[in-house]
C-alpha positions as CSV (number, residue, x, y, z in Angstrom):
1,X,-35.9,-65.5,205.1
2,X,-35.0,-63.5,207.9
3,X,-31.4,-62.5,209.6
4,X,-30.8,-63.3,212.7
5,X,-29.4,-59.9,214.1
6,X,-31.1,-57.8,212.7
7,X,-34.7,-59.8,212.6
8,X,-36.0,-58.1,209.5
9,X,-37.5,-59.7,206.4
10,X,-35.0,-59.8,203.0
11,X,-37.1,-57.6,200.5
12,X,-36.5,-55.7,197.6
13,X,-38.2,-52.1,198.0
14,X,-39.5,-50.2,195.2
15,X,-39.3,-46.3,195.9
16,X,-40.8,-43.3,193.6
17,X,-39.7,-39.8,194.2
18,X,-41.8,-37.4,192.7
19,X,-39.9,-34.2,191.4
20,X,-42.4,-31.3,192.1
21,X,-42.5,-28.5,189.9
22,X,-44.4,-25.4,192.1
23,X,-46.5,-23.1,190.3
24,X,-48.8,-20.1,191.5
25,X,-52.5,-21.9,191.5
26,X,-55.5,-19.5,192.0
27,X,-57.5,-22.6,193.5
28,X,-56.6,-26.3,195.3
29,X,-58.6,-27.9,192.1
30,X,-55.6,-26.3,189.9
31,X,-53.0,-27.6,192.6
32,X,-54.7,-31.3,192.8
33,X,-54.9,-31.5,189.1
34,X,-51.0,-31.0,189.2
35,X,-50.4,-34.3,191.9
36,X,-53.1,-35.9,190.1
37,X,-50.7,-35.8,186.6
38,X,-47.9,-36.3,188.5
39,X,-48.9,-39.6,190.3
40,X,-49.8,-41.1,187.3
41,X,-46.7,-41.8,186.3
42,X,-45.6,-43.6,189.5
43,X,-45.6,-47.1,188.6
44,X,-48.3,-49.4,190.5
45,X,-46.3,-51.7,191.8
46,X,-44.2,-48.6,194.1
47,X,-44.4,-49.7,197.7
48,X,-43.3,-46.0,199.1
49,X,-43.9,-43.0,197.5
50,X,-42.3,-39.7,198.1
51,X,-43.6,-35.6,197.3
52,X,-41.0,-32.8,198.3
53,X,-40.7,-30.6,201.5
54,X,-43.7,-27.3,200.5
55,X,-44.6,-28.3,197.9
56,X,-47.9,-26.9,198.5
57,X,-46.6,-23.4,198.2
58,X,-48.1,-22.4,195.0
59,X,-51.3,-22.1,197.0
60,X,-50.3,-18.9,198.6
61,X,-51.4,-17.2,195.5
62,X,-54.9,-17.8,196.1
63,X,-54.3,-14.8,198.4
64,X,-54.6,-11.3,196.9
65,X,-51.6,-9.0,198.0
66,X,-49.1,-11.7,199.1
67,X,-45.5,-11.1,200.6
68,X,-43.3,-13.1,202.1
69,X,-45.6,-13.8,205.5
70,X,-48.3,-15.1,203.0
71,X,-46.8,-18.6,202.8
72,X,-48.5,-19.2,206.4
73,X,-51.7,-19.2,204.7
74,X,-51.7,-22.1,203.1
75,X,-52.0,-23.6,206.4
76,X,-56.0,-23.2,205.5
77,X,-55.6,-26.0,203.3
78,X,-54.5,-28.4,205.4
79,X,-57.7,-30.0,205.8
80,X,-58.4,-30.3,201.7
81,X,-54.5,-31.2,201.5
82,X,-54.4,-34.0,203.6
83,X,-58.0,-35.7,202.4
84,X,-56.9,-35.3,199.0
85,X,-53.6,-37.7,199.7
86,X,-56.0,-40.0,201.8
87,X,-58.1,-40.4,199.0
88,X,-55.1,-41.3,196.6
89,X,-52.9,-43.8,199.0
90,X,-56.5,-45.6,199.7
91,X,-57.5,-45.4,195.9
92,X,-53.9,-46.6,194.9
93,X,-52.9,-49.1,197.5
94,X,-49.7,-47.2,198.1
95,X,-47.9,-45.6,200.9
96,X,-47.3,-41.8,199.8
97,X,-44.7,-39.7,201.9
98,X,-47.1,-36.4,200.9
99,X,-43.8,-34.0,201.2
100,X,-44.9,-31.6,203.9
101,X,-47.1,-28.4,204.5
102,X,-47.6,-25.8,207.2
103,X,-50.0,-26.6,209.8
104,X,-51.6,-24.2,212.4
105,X,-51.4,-25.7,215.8
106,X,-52.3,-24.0,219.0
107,X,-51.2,-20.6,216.9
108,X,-48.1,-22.3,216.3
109,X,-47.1,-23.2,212.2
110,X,-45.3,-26.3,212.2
111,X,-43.7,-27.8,209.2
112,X,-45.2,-31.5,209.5
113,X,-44.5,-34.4,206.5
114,X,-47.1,-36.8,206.2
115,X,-46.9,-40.3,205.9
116,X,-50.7,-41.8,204.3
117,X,-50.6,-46.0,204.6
118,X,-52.9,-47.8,202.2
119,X,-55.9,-47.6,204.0
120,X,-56.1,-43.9,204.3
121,X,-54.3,-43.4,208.0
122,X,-51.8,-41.2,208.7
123,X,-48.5,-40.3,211.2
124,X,-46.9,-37.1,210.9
125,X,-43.6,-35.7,211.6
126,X,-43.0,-32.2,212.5
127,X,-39.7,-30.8,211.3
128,X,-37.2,-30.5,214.5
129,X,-34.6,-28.2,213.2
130,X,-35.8,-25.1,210.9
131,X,-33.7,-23.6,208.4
132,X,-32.9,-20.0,209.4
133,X,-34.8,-18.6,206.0
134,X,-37.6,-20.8,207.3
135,X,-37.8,-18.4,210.4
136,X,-39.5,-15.8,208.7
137,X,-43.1,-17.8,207.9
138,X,-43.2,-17.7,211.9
139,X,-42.6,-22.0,211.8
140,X,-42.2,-23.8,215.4
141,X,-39.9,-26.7,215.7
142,X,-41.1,-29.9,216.8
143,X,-39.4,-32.3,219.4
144,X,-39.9,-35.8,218.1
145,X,-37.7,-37.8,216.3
146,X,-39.6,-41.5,215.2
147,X,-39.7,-44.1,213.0
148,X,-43.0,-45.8,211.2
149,X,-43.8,-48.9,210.8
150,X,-45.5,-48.3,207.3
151,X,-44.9,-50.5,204.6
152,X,-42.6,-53.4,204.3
153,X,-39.5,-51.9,206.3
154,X,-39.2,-49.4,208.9
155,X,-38.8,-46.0,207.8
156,X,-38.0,-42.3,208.9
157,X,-38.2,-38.8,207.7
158,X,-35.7,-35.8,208.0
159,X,-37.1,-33.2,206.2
160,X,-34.7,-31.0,204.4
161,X,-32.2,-29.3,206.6
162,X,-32.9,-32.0,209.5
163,X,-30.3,-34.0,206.8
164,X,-27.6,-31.6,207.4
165,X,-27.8,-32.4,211.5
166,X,-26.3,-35.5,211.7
167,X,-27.7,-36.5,215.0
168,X,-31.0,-36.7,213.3
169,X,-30.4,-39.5,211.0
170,X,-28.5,-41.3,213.1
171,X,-31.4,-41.2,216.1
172,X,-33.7,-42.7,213.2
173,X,-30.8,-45.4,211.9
174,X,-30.6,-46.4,215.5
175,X,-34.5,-46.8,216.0
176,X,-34.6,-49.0,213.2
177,X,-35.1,-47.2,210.5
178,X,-34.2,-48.5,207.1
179,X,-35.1,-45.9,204.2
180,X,-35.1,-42.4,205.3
181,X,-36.6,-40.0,203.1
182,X,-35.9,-36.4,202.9
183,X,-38.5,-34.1,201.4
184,X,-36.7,-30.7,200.5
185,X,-37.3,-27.3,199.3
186,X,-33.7,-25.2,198.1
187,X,-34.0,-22.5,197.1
188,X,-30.4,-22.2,195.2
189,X,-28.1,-24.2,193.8
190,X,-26.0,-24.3,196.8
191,X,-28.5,-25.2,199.1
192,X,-29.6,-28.3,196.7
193,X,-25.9,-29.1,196.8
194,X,-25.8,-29.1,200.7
195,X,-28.8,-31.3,201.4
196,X,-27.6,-33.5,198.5
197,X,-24.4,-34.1,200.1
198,X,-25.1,-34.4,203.3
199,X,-28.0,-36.8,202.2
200,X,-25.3,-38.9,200.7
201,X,-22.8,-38.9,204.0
202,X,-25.9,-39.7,205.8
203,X,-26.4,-42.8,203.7
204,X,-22.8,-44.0,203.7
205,X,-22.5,-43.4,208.1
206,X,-25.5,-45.2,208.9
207,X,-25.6,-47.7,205.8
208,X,-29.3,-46.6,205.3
209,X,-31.2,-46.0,201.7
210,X,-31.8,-41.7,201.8
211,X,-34.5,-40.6,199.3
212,X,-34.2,-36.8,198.5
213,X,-37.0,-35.6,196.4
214,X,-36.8,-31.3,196.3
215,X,-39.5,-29.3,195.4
216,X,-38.8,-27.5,192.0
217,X,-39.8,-24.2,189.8
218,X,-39.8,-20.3,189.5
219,X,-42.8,-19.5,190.8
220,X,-42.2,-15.5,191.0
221,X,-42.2,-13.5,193.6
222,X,-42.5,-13.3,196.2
223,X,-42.6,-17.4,196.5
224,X,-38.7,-18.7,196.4
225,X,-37.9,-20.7,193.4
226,X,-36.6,-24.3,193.7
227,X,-33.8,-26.0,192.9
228,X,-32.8,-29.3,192.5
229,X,-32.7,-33.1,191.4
230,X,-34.7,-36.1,193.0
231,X,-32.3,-39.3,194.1
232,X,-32.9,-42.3,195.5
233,X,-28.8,-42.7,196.9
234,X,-27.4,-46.0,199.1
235,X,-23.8,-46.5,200.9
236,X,-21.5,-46.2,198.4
237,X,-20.3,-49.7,198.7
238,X,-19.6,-53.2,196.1
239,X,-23.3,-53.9,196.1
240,X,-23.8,-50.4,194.7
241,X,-22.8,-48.3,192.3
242,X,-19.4,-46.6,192.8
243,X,-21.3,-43.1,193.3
244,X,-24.1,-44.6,195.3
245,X,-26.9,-43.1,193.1
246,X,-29.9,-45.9,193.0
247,X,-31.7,-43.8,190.2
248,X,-31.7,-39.7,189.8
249,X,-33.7,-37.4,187.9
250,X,-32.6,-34.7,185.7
251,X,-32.3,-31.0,187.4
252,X,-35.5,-28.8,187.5
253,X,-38.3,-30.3,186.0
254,X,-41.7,-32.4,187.2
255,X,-40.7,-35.5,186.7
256,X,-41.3,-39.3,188.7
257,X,-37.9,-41.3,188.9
258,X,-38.4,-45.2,190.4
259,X,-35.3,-46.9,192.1
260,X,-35.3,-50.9,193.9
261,X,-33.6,-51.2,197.0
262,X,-32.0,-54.8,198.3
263,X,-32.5,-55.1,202.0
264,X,-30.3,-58.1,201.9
265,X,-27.4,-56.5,200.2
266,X,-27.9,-53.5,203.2
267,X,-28.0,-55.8,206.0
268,X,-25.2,-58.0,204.6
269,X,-23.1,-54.6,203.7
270,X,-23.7,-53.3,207.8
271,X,-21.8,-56.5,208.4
272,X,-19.0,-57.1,206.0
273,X,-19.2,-54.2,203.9
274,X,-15.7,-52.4,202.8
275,X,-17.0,-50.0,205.5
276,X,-18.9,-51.1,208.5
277,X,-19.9,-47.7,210.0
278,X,-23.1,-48.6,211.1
279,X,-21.5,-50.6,214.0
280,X,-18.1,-48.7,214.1
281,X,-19.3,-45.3,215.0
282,X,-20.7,-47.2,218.3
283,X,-17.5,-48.7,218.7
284,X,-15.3,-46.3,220.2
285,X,-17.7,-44.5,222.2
286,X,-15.5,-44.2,225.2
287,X,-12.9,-43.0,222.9
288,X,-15.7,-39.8,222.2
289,X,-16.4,-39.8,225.6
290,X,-13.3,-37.6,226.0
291,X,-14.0,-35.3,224.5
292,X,-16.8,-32.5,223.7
293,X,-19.8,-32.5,223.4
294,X,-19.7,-36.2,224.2
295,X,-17.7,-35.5,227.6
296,X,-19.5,-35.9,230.4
């Protein structure tokens, strides 16, 4: 069954978000043993799954005499990084969202989340807006903003502080996107509480599914600790909850949560939901026009 509109296939989408606890690792065998555990308990039967923004951090400590530059060298394990989650998606028949890790390009770092399809190929997405913490590992911002067609739906990815710029998920809402997913990385519990929110206001203006899954744990020094809780959140609307939470882990700990999302309830909600700001915020462009920034 399709609709009409919109032209998409009514299917119900099973997400995992796996909660990342970071630890200081003296080898990548110690760091795969850790995703190995944790993908275990995703459930088969997961069409998308989701790691968090860095989560690769721990692997810093493989370096003697680290300080805050040293993050940029686990940019040498890009290479292991990325065949390890090509060997899992193929091996599991899953599409894994493998959170994101420094990359050295043309001696530039980027910031790039991975997206691995079932049989073992890959599209990346380099983070456009970096956080001004983020500054200080020397990361480049990337100047694309797409959407994949992996999976069963269209998806997109806004890594971390890209959901607090609005602009960024409504570029990918617009382009078709269905399910955006947010790996993160806070490192307090205001800065969880920013991307959290903001992942929520992005669900509810766009009438999208947002997947935040934050990298966790106290690592020590001088690696930033993590705060957070995974959640898979929809519009806050009648064929939702009241708070719009899908499913939500507990704060802090390695953990897998596992929501379903409805497409039909979204695209039915985009046109005769309580709120229909999907289409409205296009509505009254000429009213915007009239003012800044849209004047012009």
């Amino acid at each position: 069954m399709t609709d009409g509109d919109y032209g998409r296939c009514f299917v119900k989408i099973n997400i995992s978000a796996c909660q990342f606890k970071v630890e200081k690792v003296s080898t990548f065998l110690e760091f795969q043993n850790q995703v190995e555990d944790l993908i275990s308990q995703v459930p088969v039967d997961s069409d998308y799954i989701l790691f968090p923004e860095l989560f690769t951090i721990g692997l810093a400590a493989t370096h003697e005499g680290m300080d805050e530059t040293s993050v940029i060298k686990i940019a040498e394990y890009a290479n292991q990084y990325k065949h390890l989650f090509r060997t899992i998606s193929k091996k599991r028949k899953q599409v894994i969202i493998a959170g994101s890790h420094l990359e050295s390009r043309k001696n530039e770092y980027y910031n790039i989340a991975y997206i691995f399809d079932k049989d073992g190929t890959c599209a990346e997405h380099k983070k456009t807006h970096i956080f001004p913490a983020e500054a200080n590992w020397h990361t480049s911002e990337g100047n694309d903003l797409d959407v994949y067609s992996i999976g069963p739906v269209k998806i997109g990815i806004a890594i971390c502080y890209e959901a607090e710029i609005p602009e960024v998920s409504r570029i990918l809402a617009m382009k078709g996107a269905d399910i955006i997913f947010c790996p993160s990385y806070t490192f307090t519990e205001a800065g969880f509480w920013r991307v959290r929110h903001c992942a929520q206001a992005r669900a509810i203006e766009n009438q999208v599914y947002f997947v935040h899954c934050p990298t966790v744990g106290e690592p020590g020094g001088p690696l930033p600790s993590g705060y957070g809780r995974a959640s898979i959140l929809s519009p806050c609307d009648k064929a939702w909850t009241a708070d719009g939470i899908v499913a939500e882990a507990k704060t802090a700990g390695q953990t897998v949560i596992t929501g379903t999302v409805d497409m039909e309830e979204l695209y039915r909600n985009r046109k005769s939901g309580a709120a229909t700001t999907f289409t409205d915020r296009d509505r009254r462009k000429a009213l915007y026009a009239k003012y800044e920034p849209y004047k012009g």
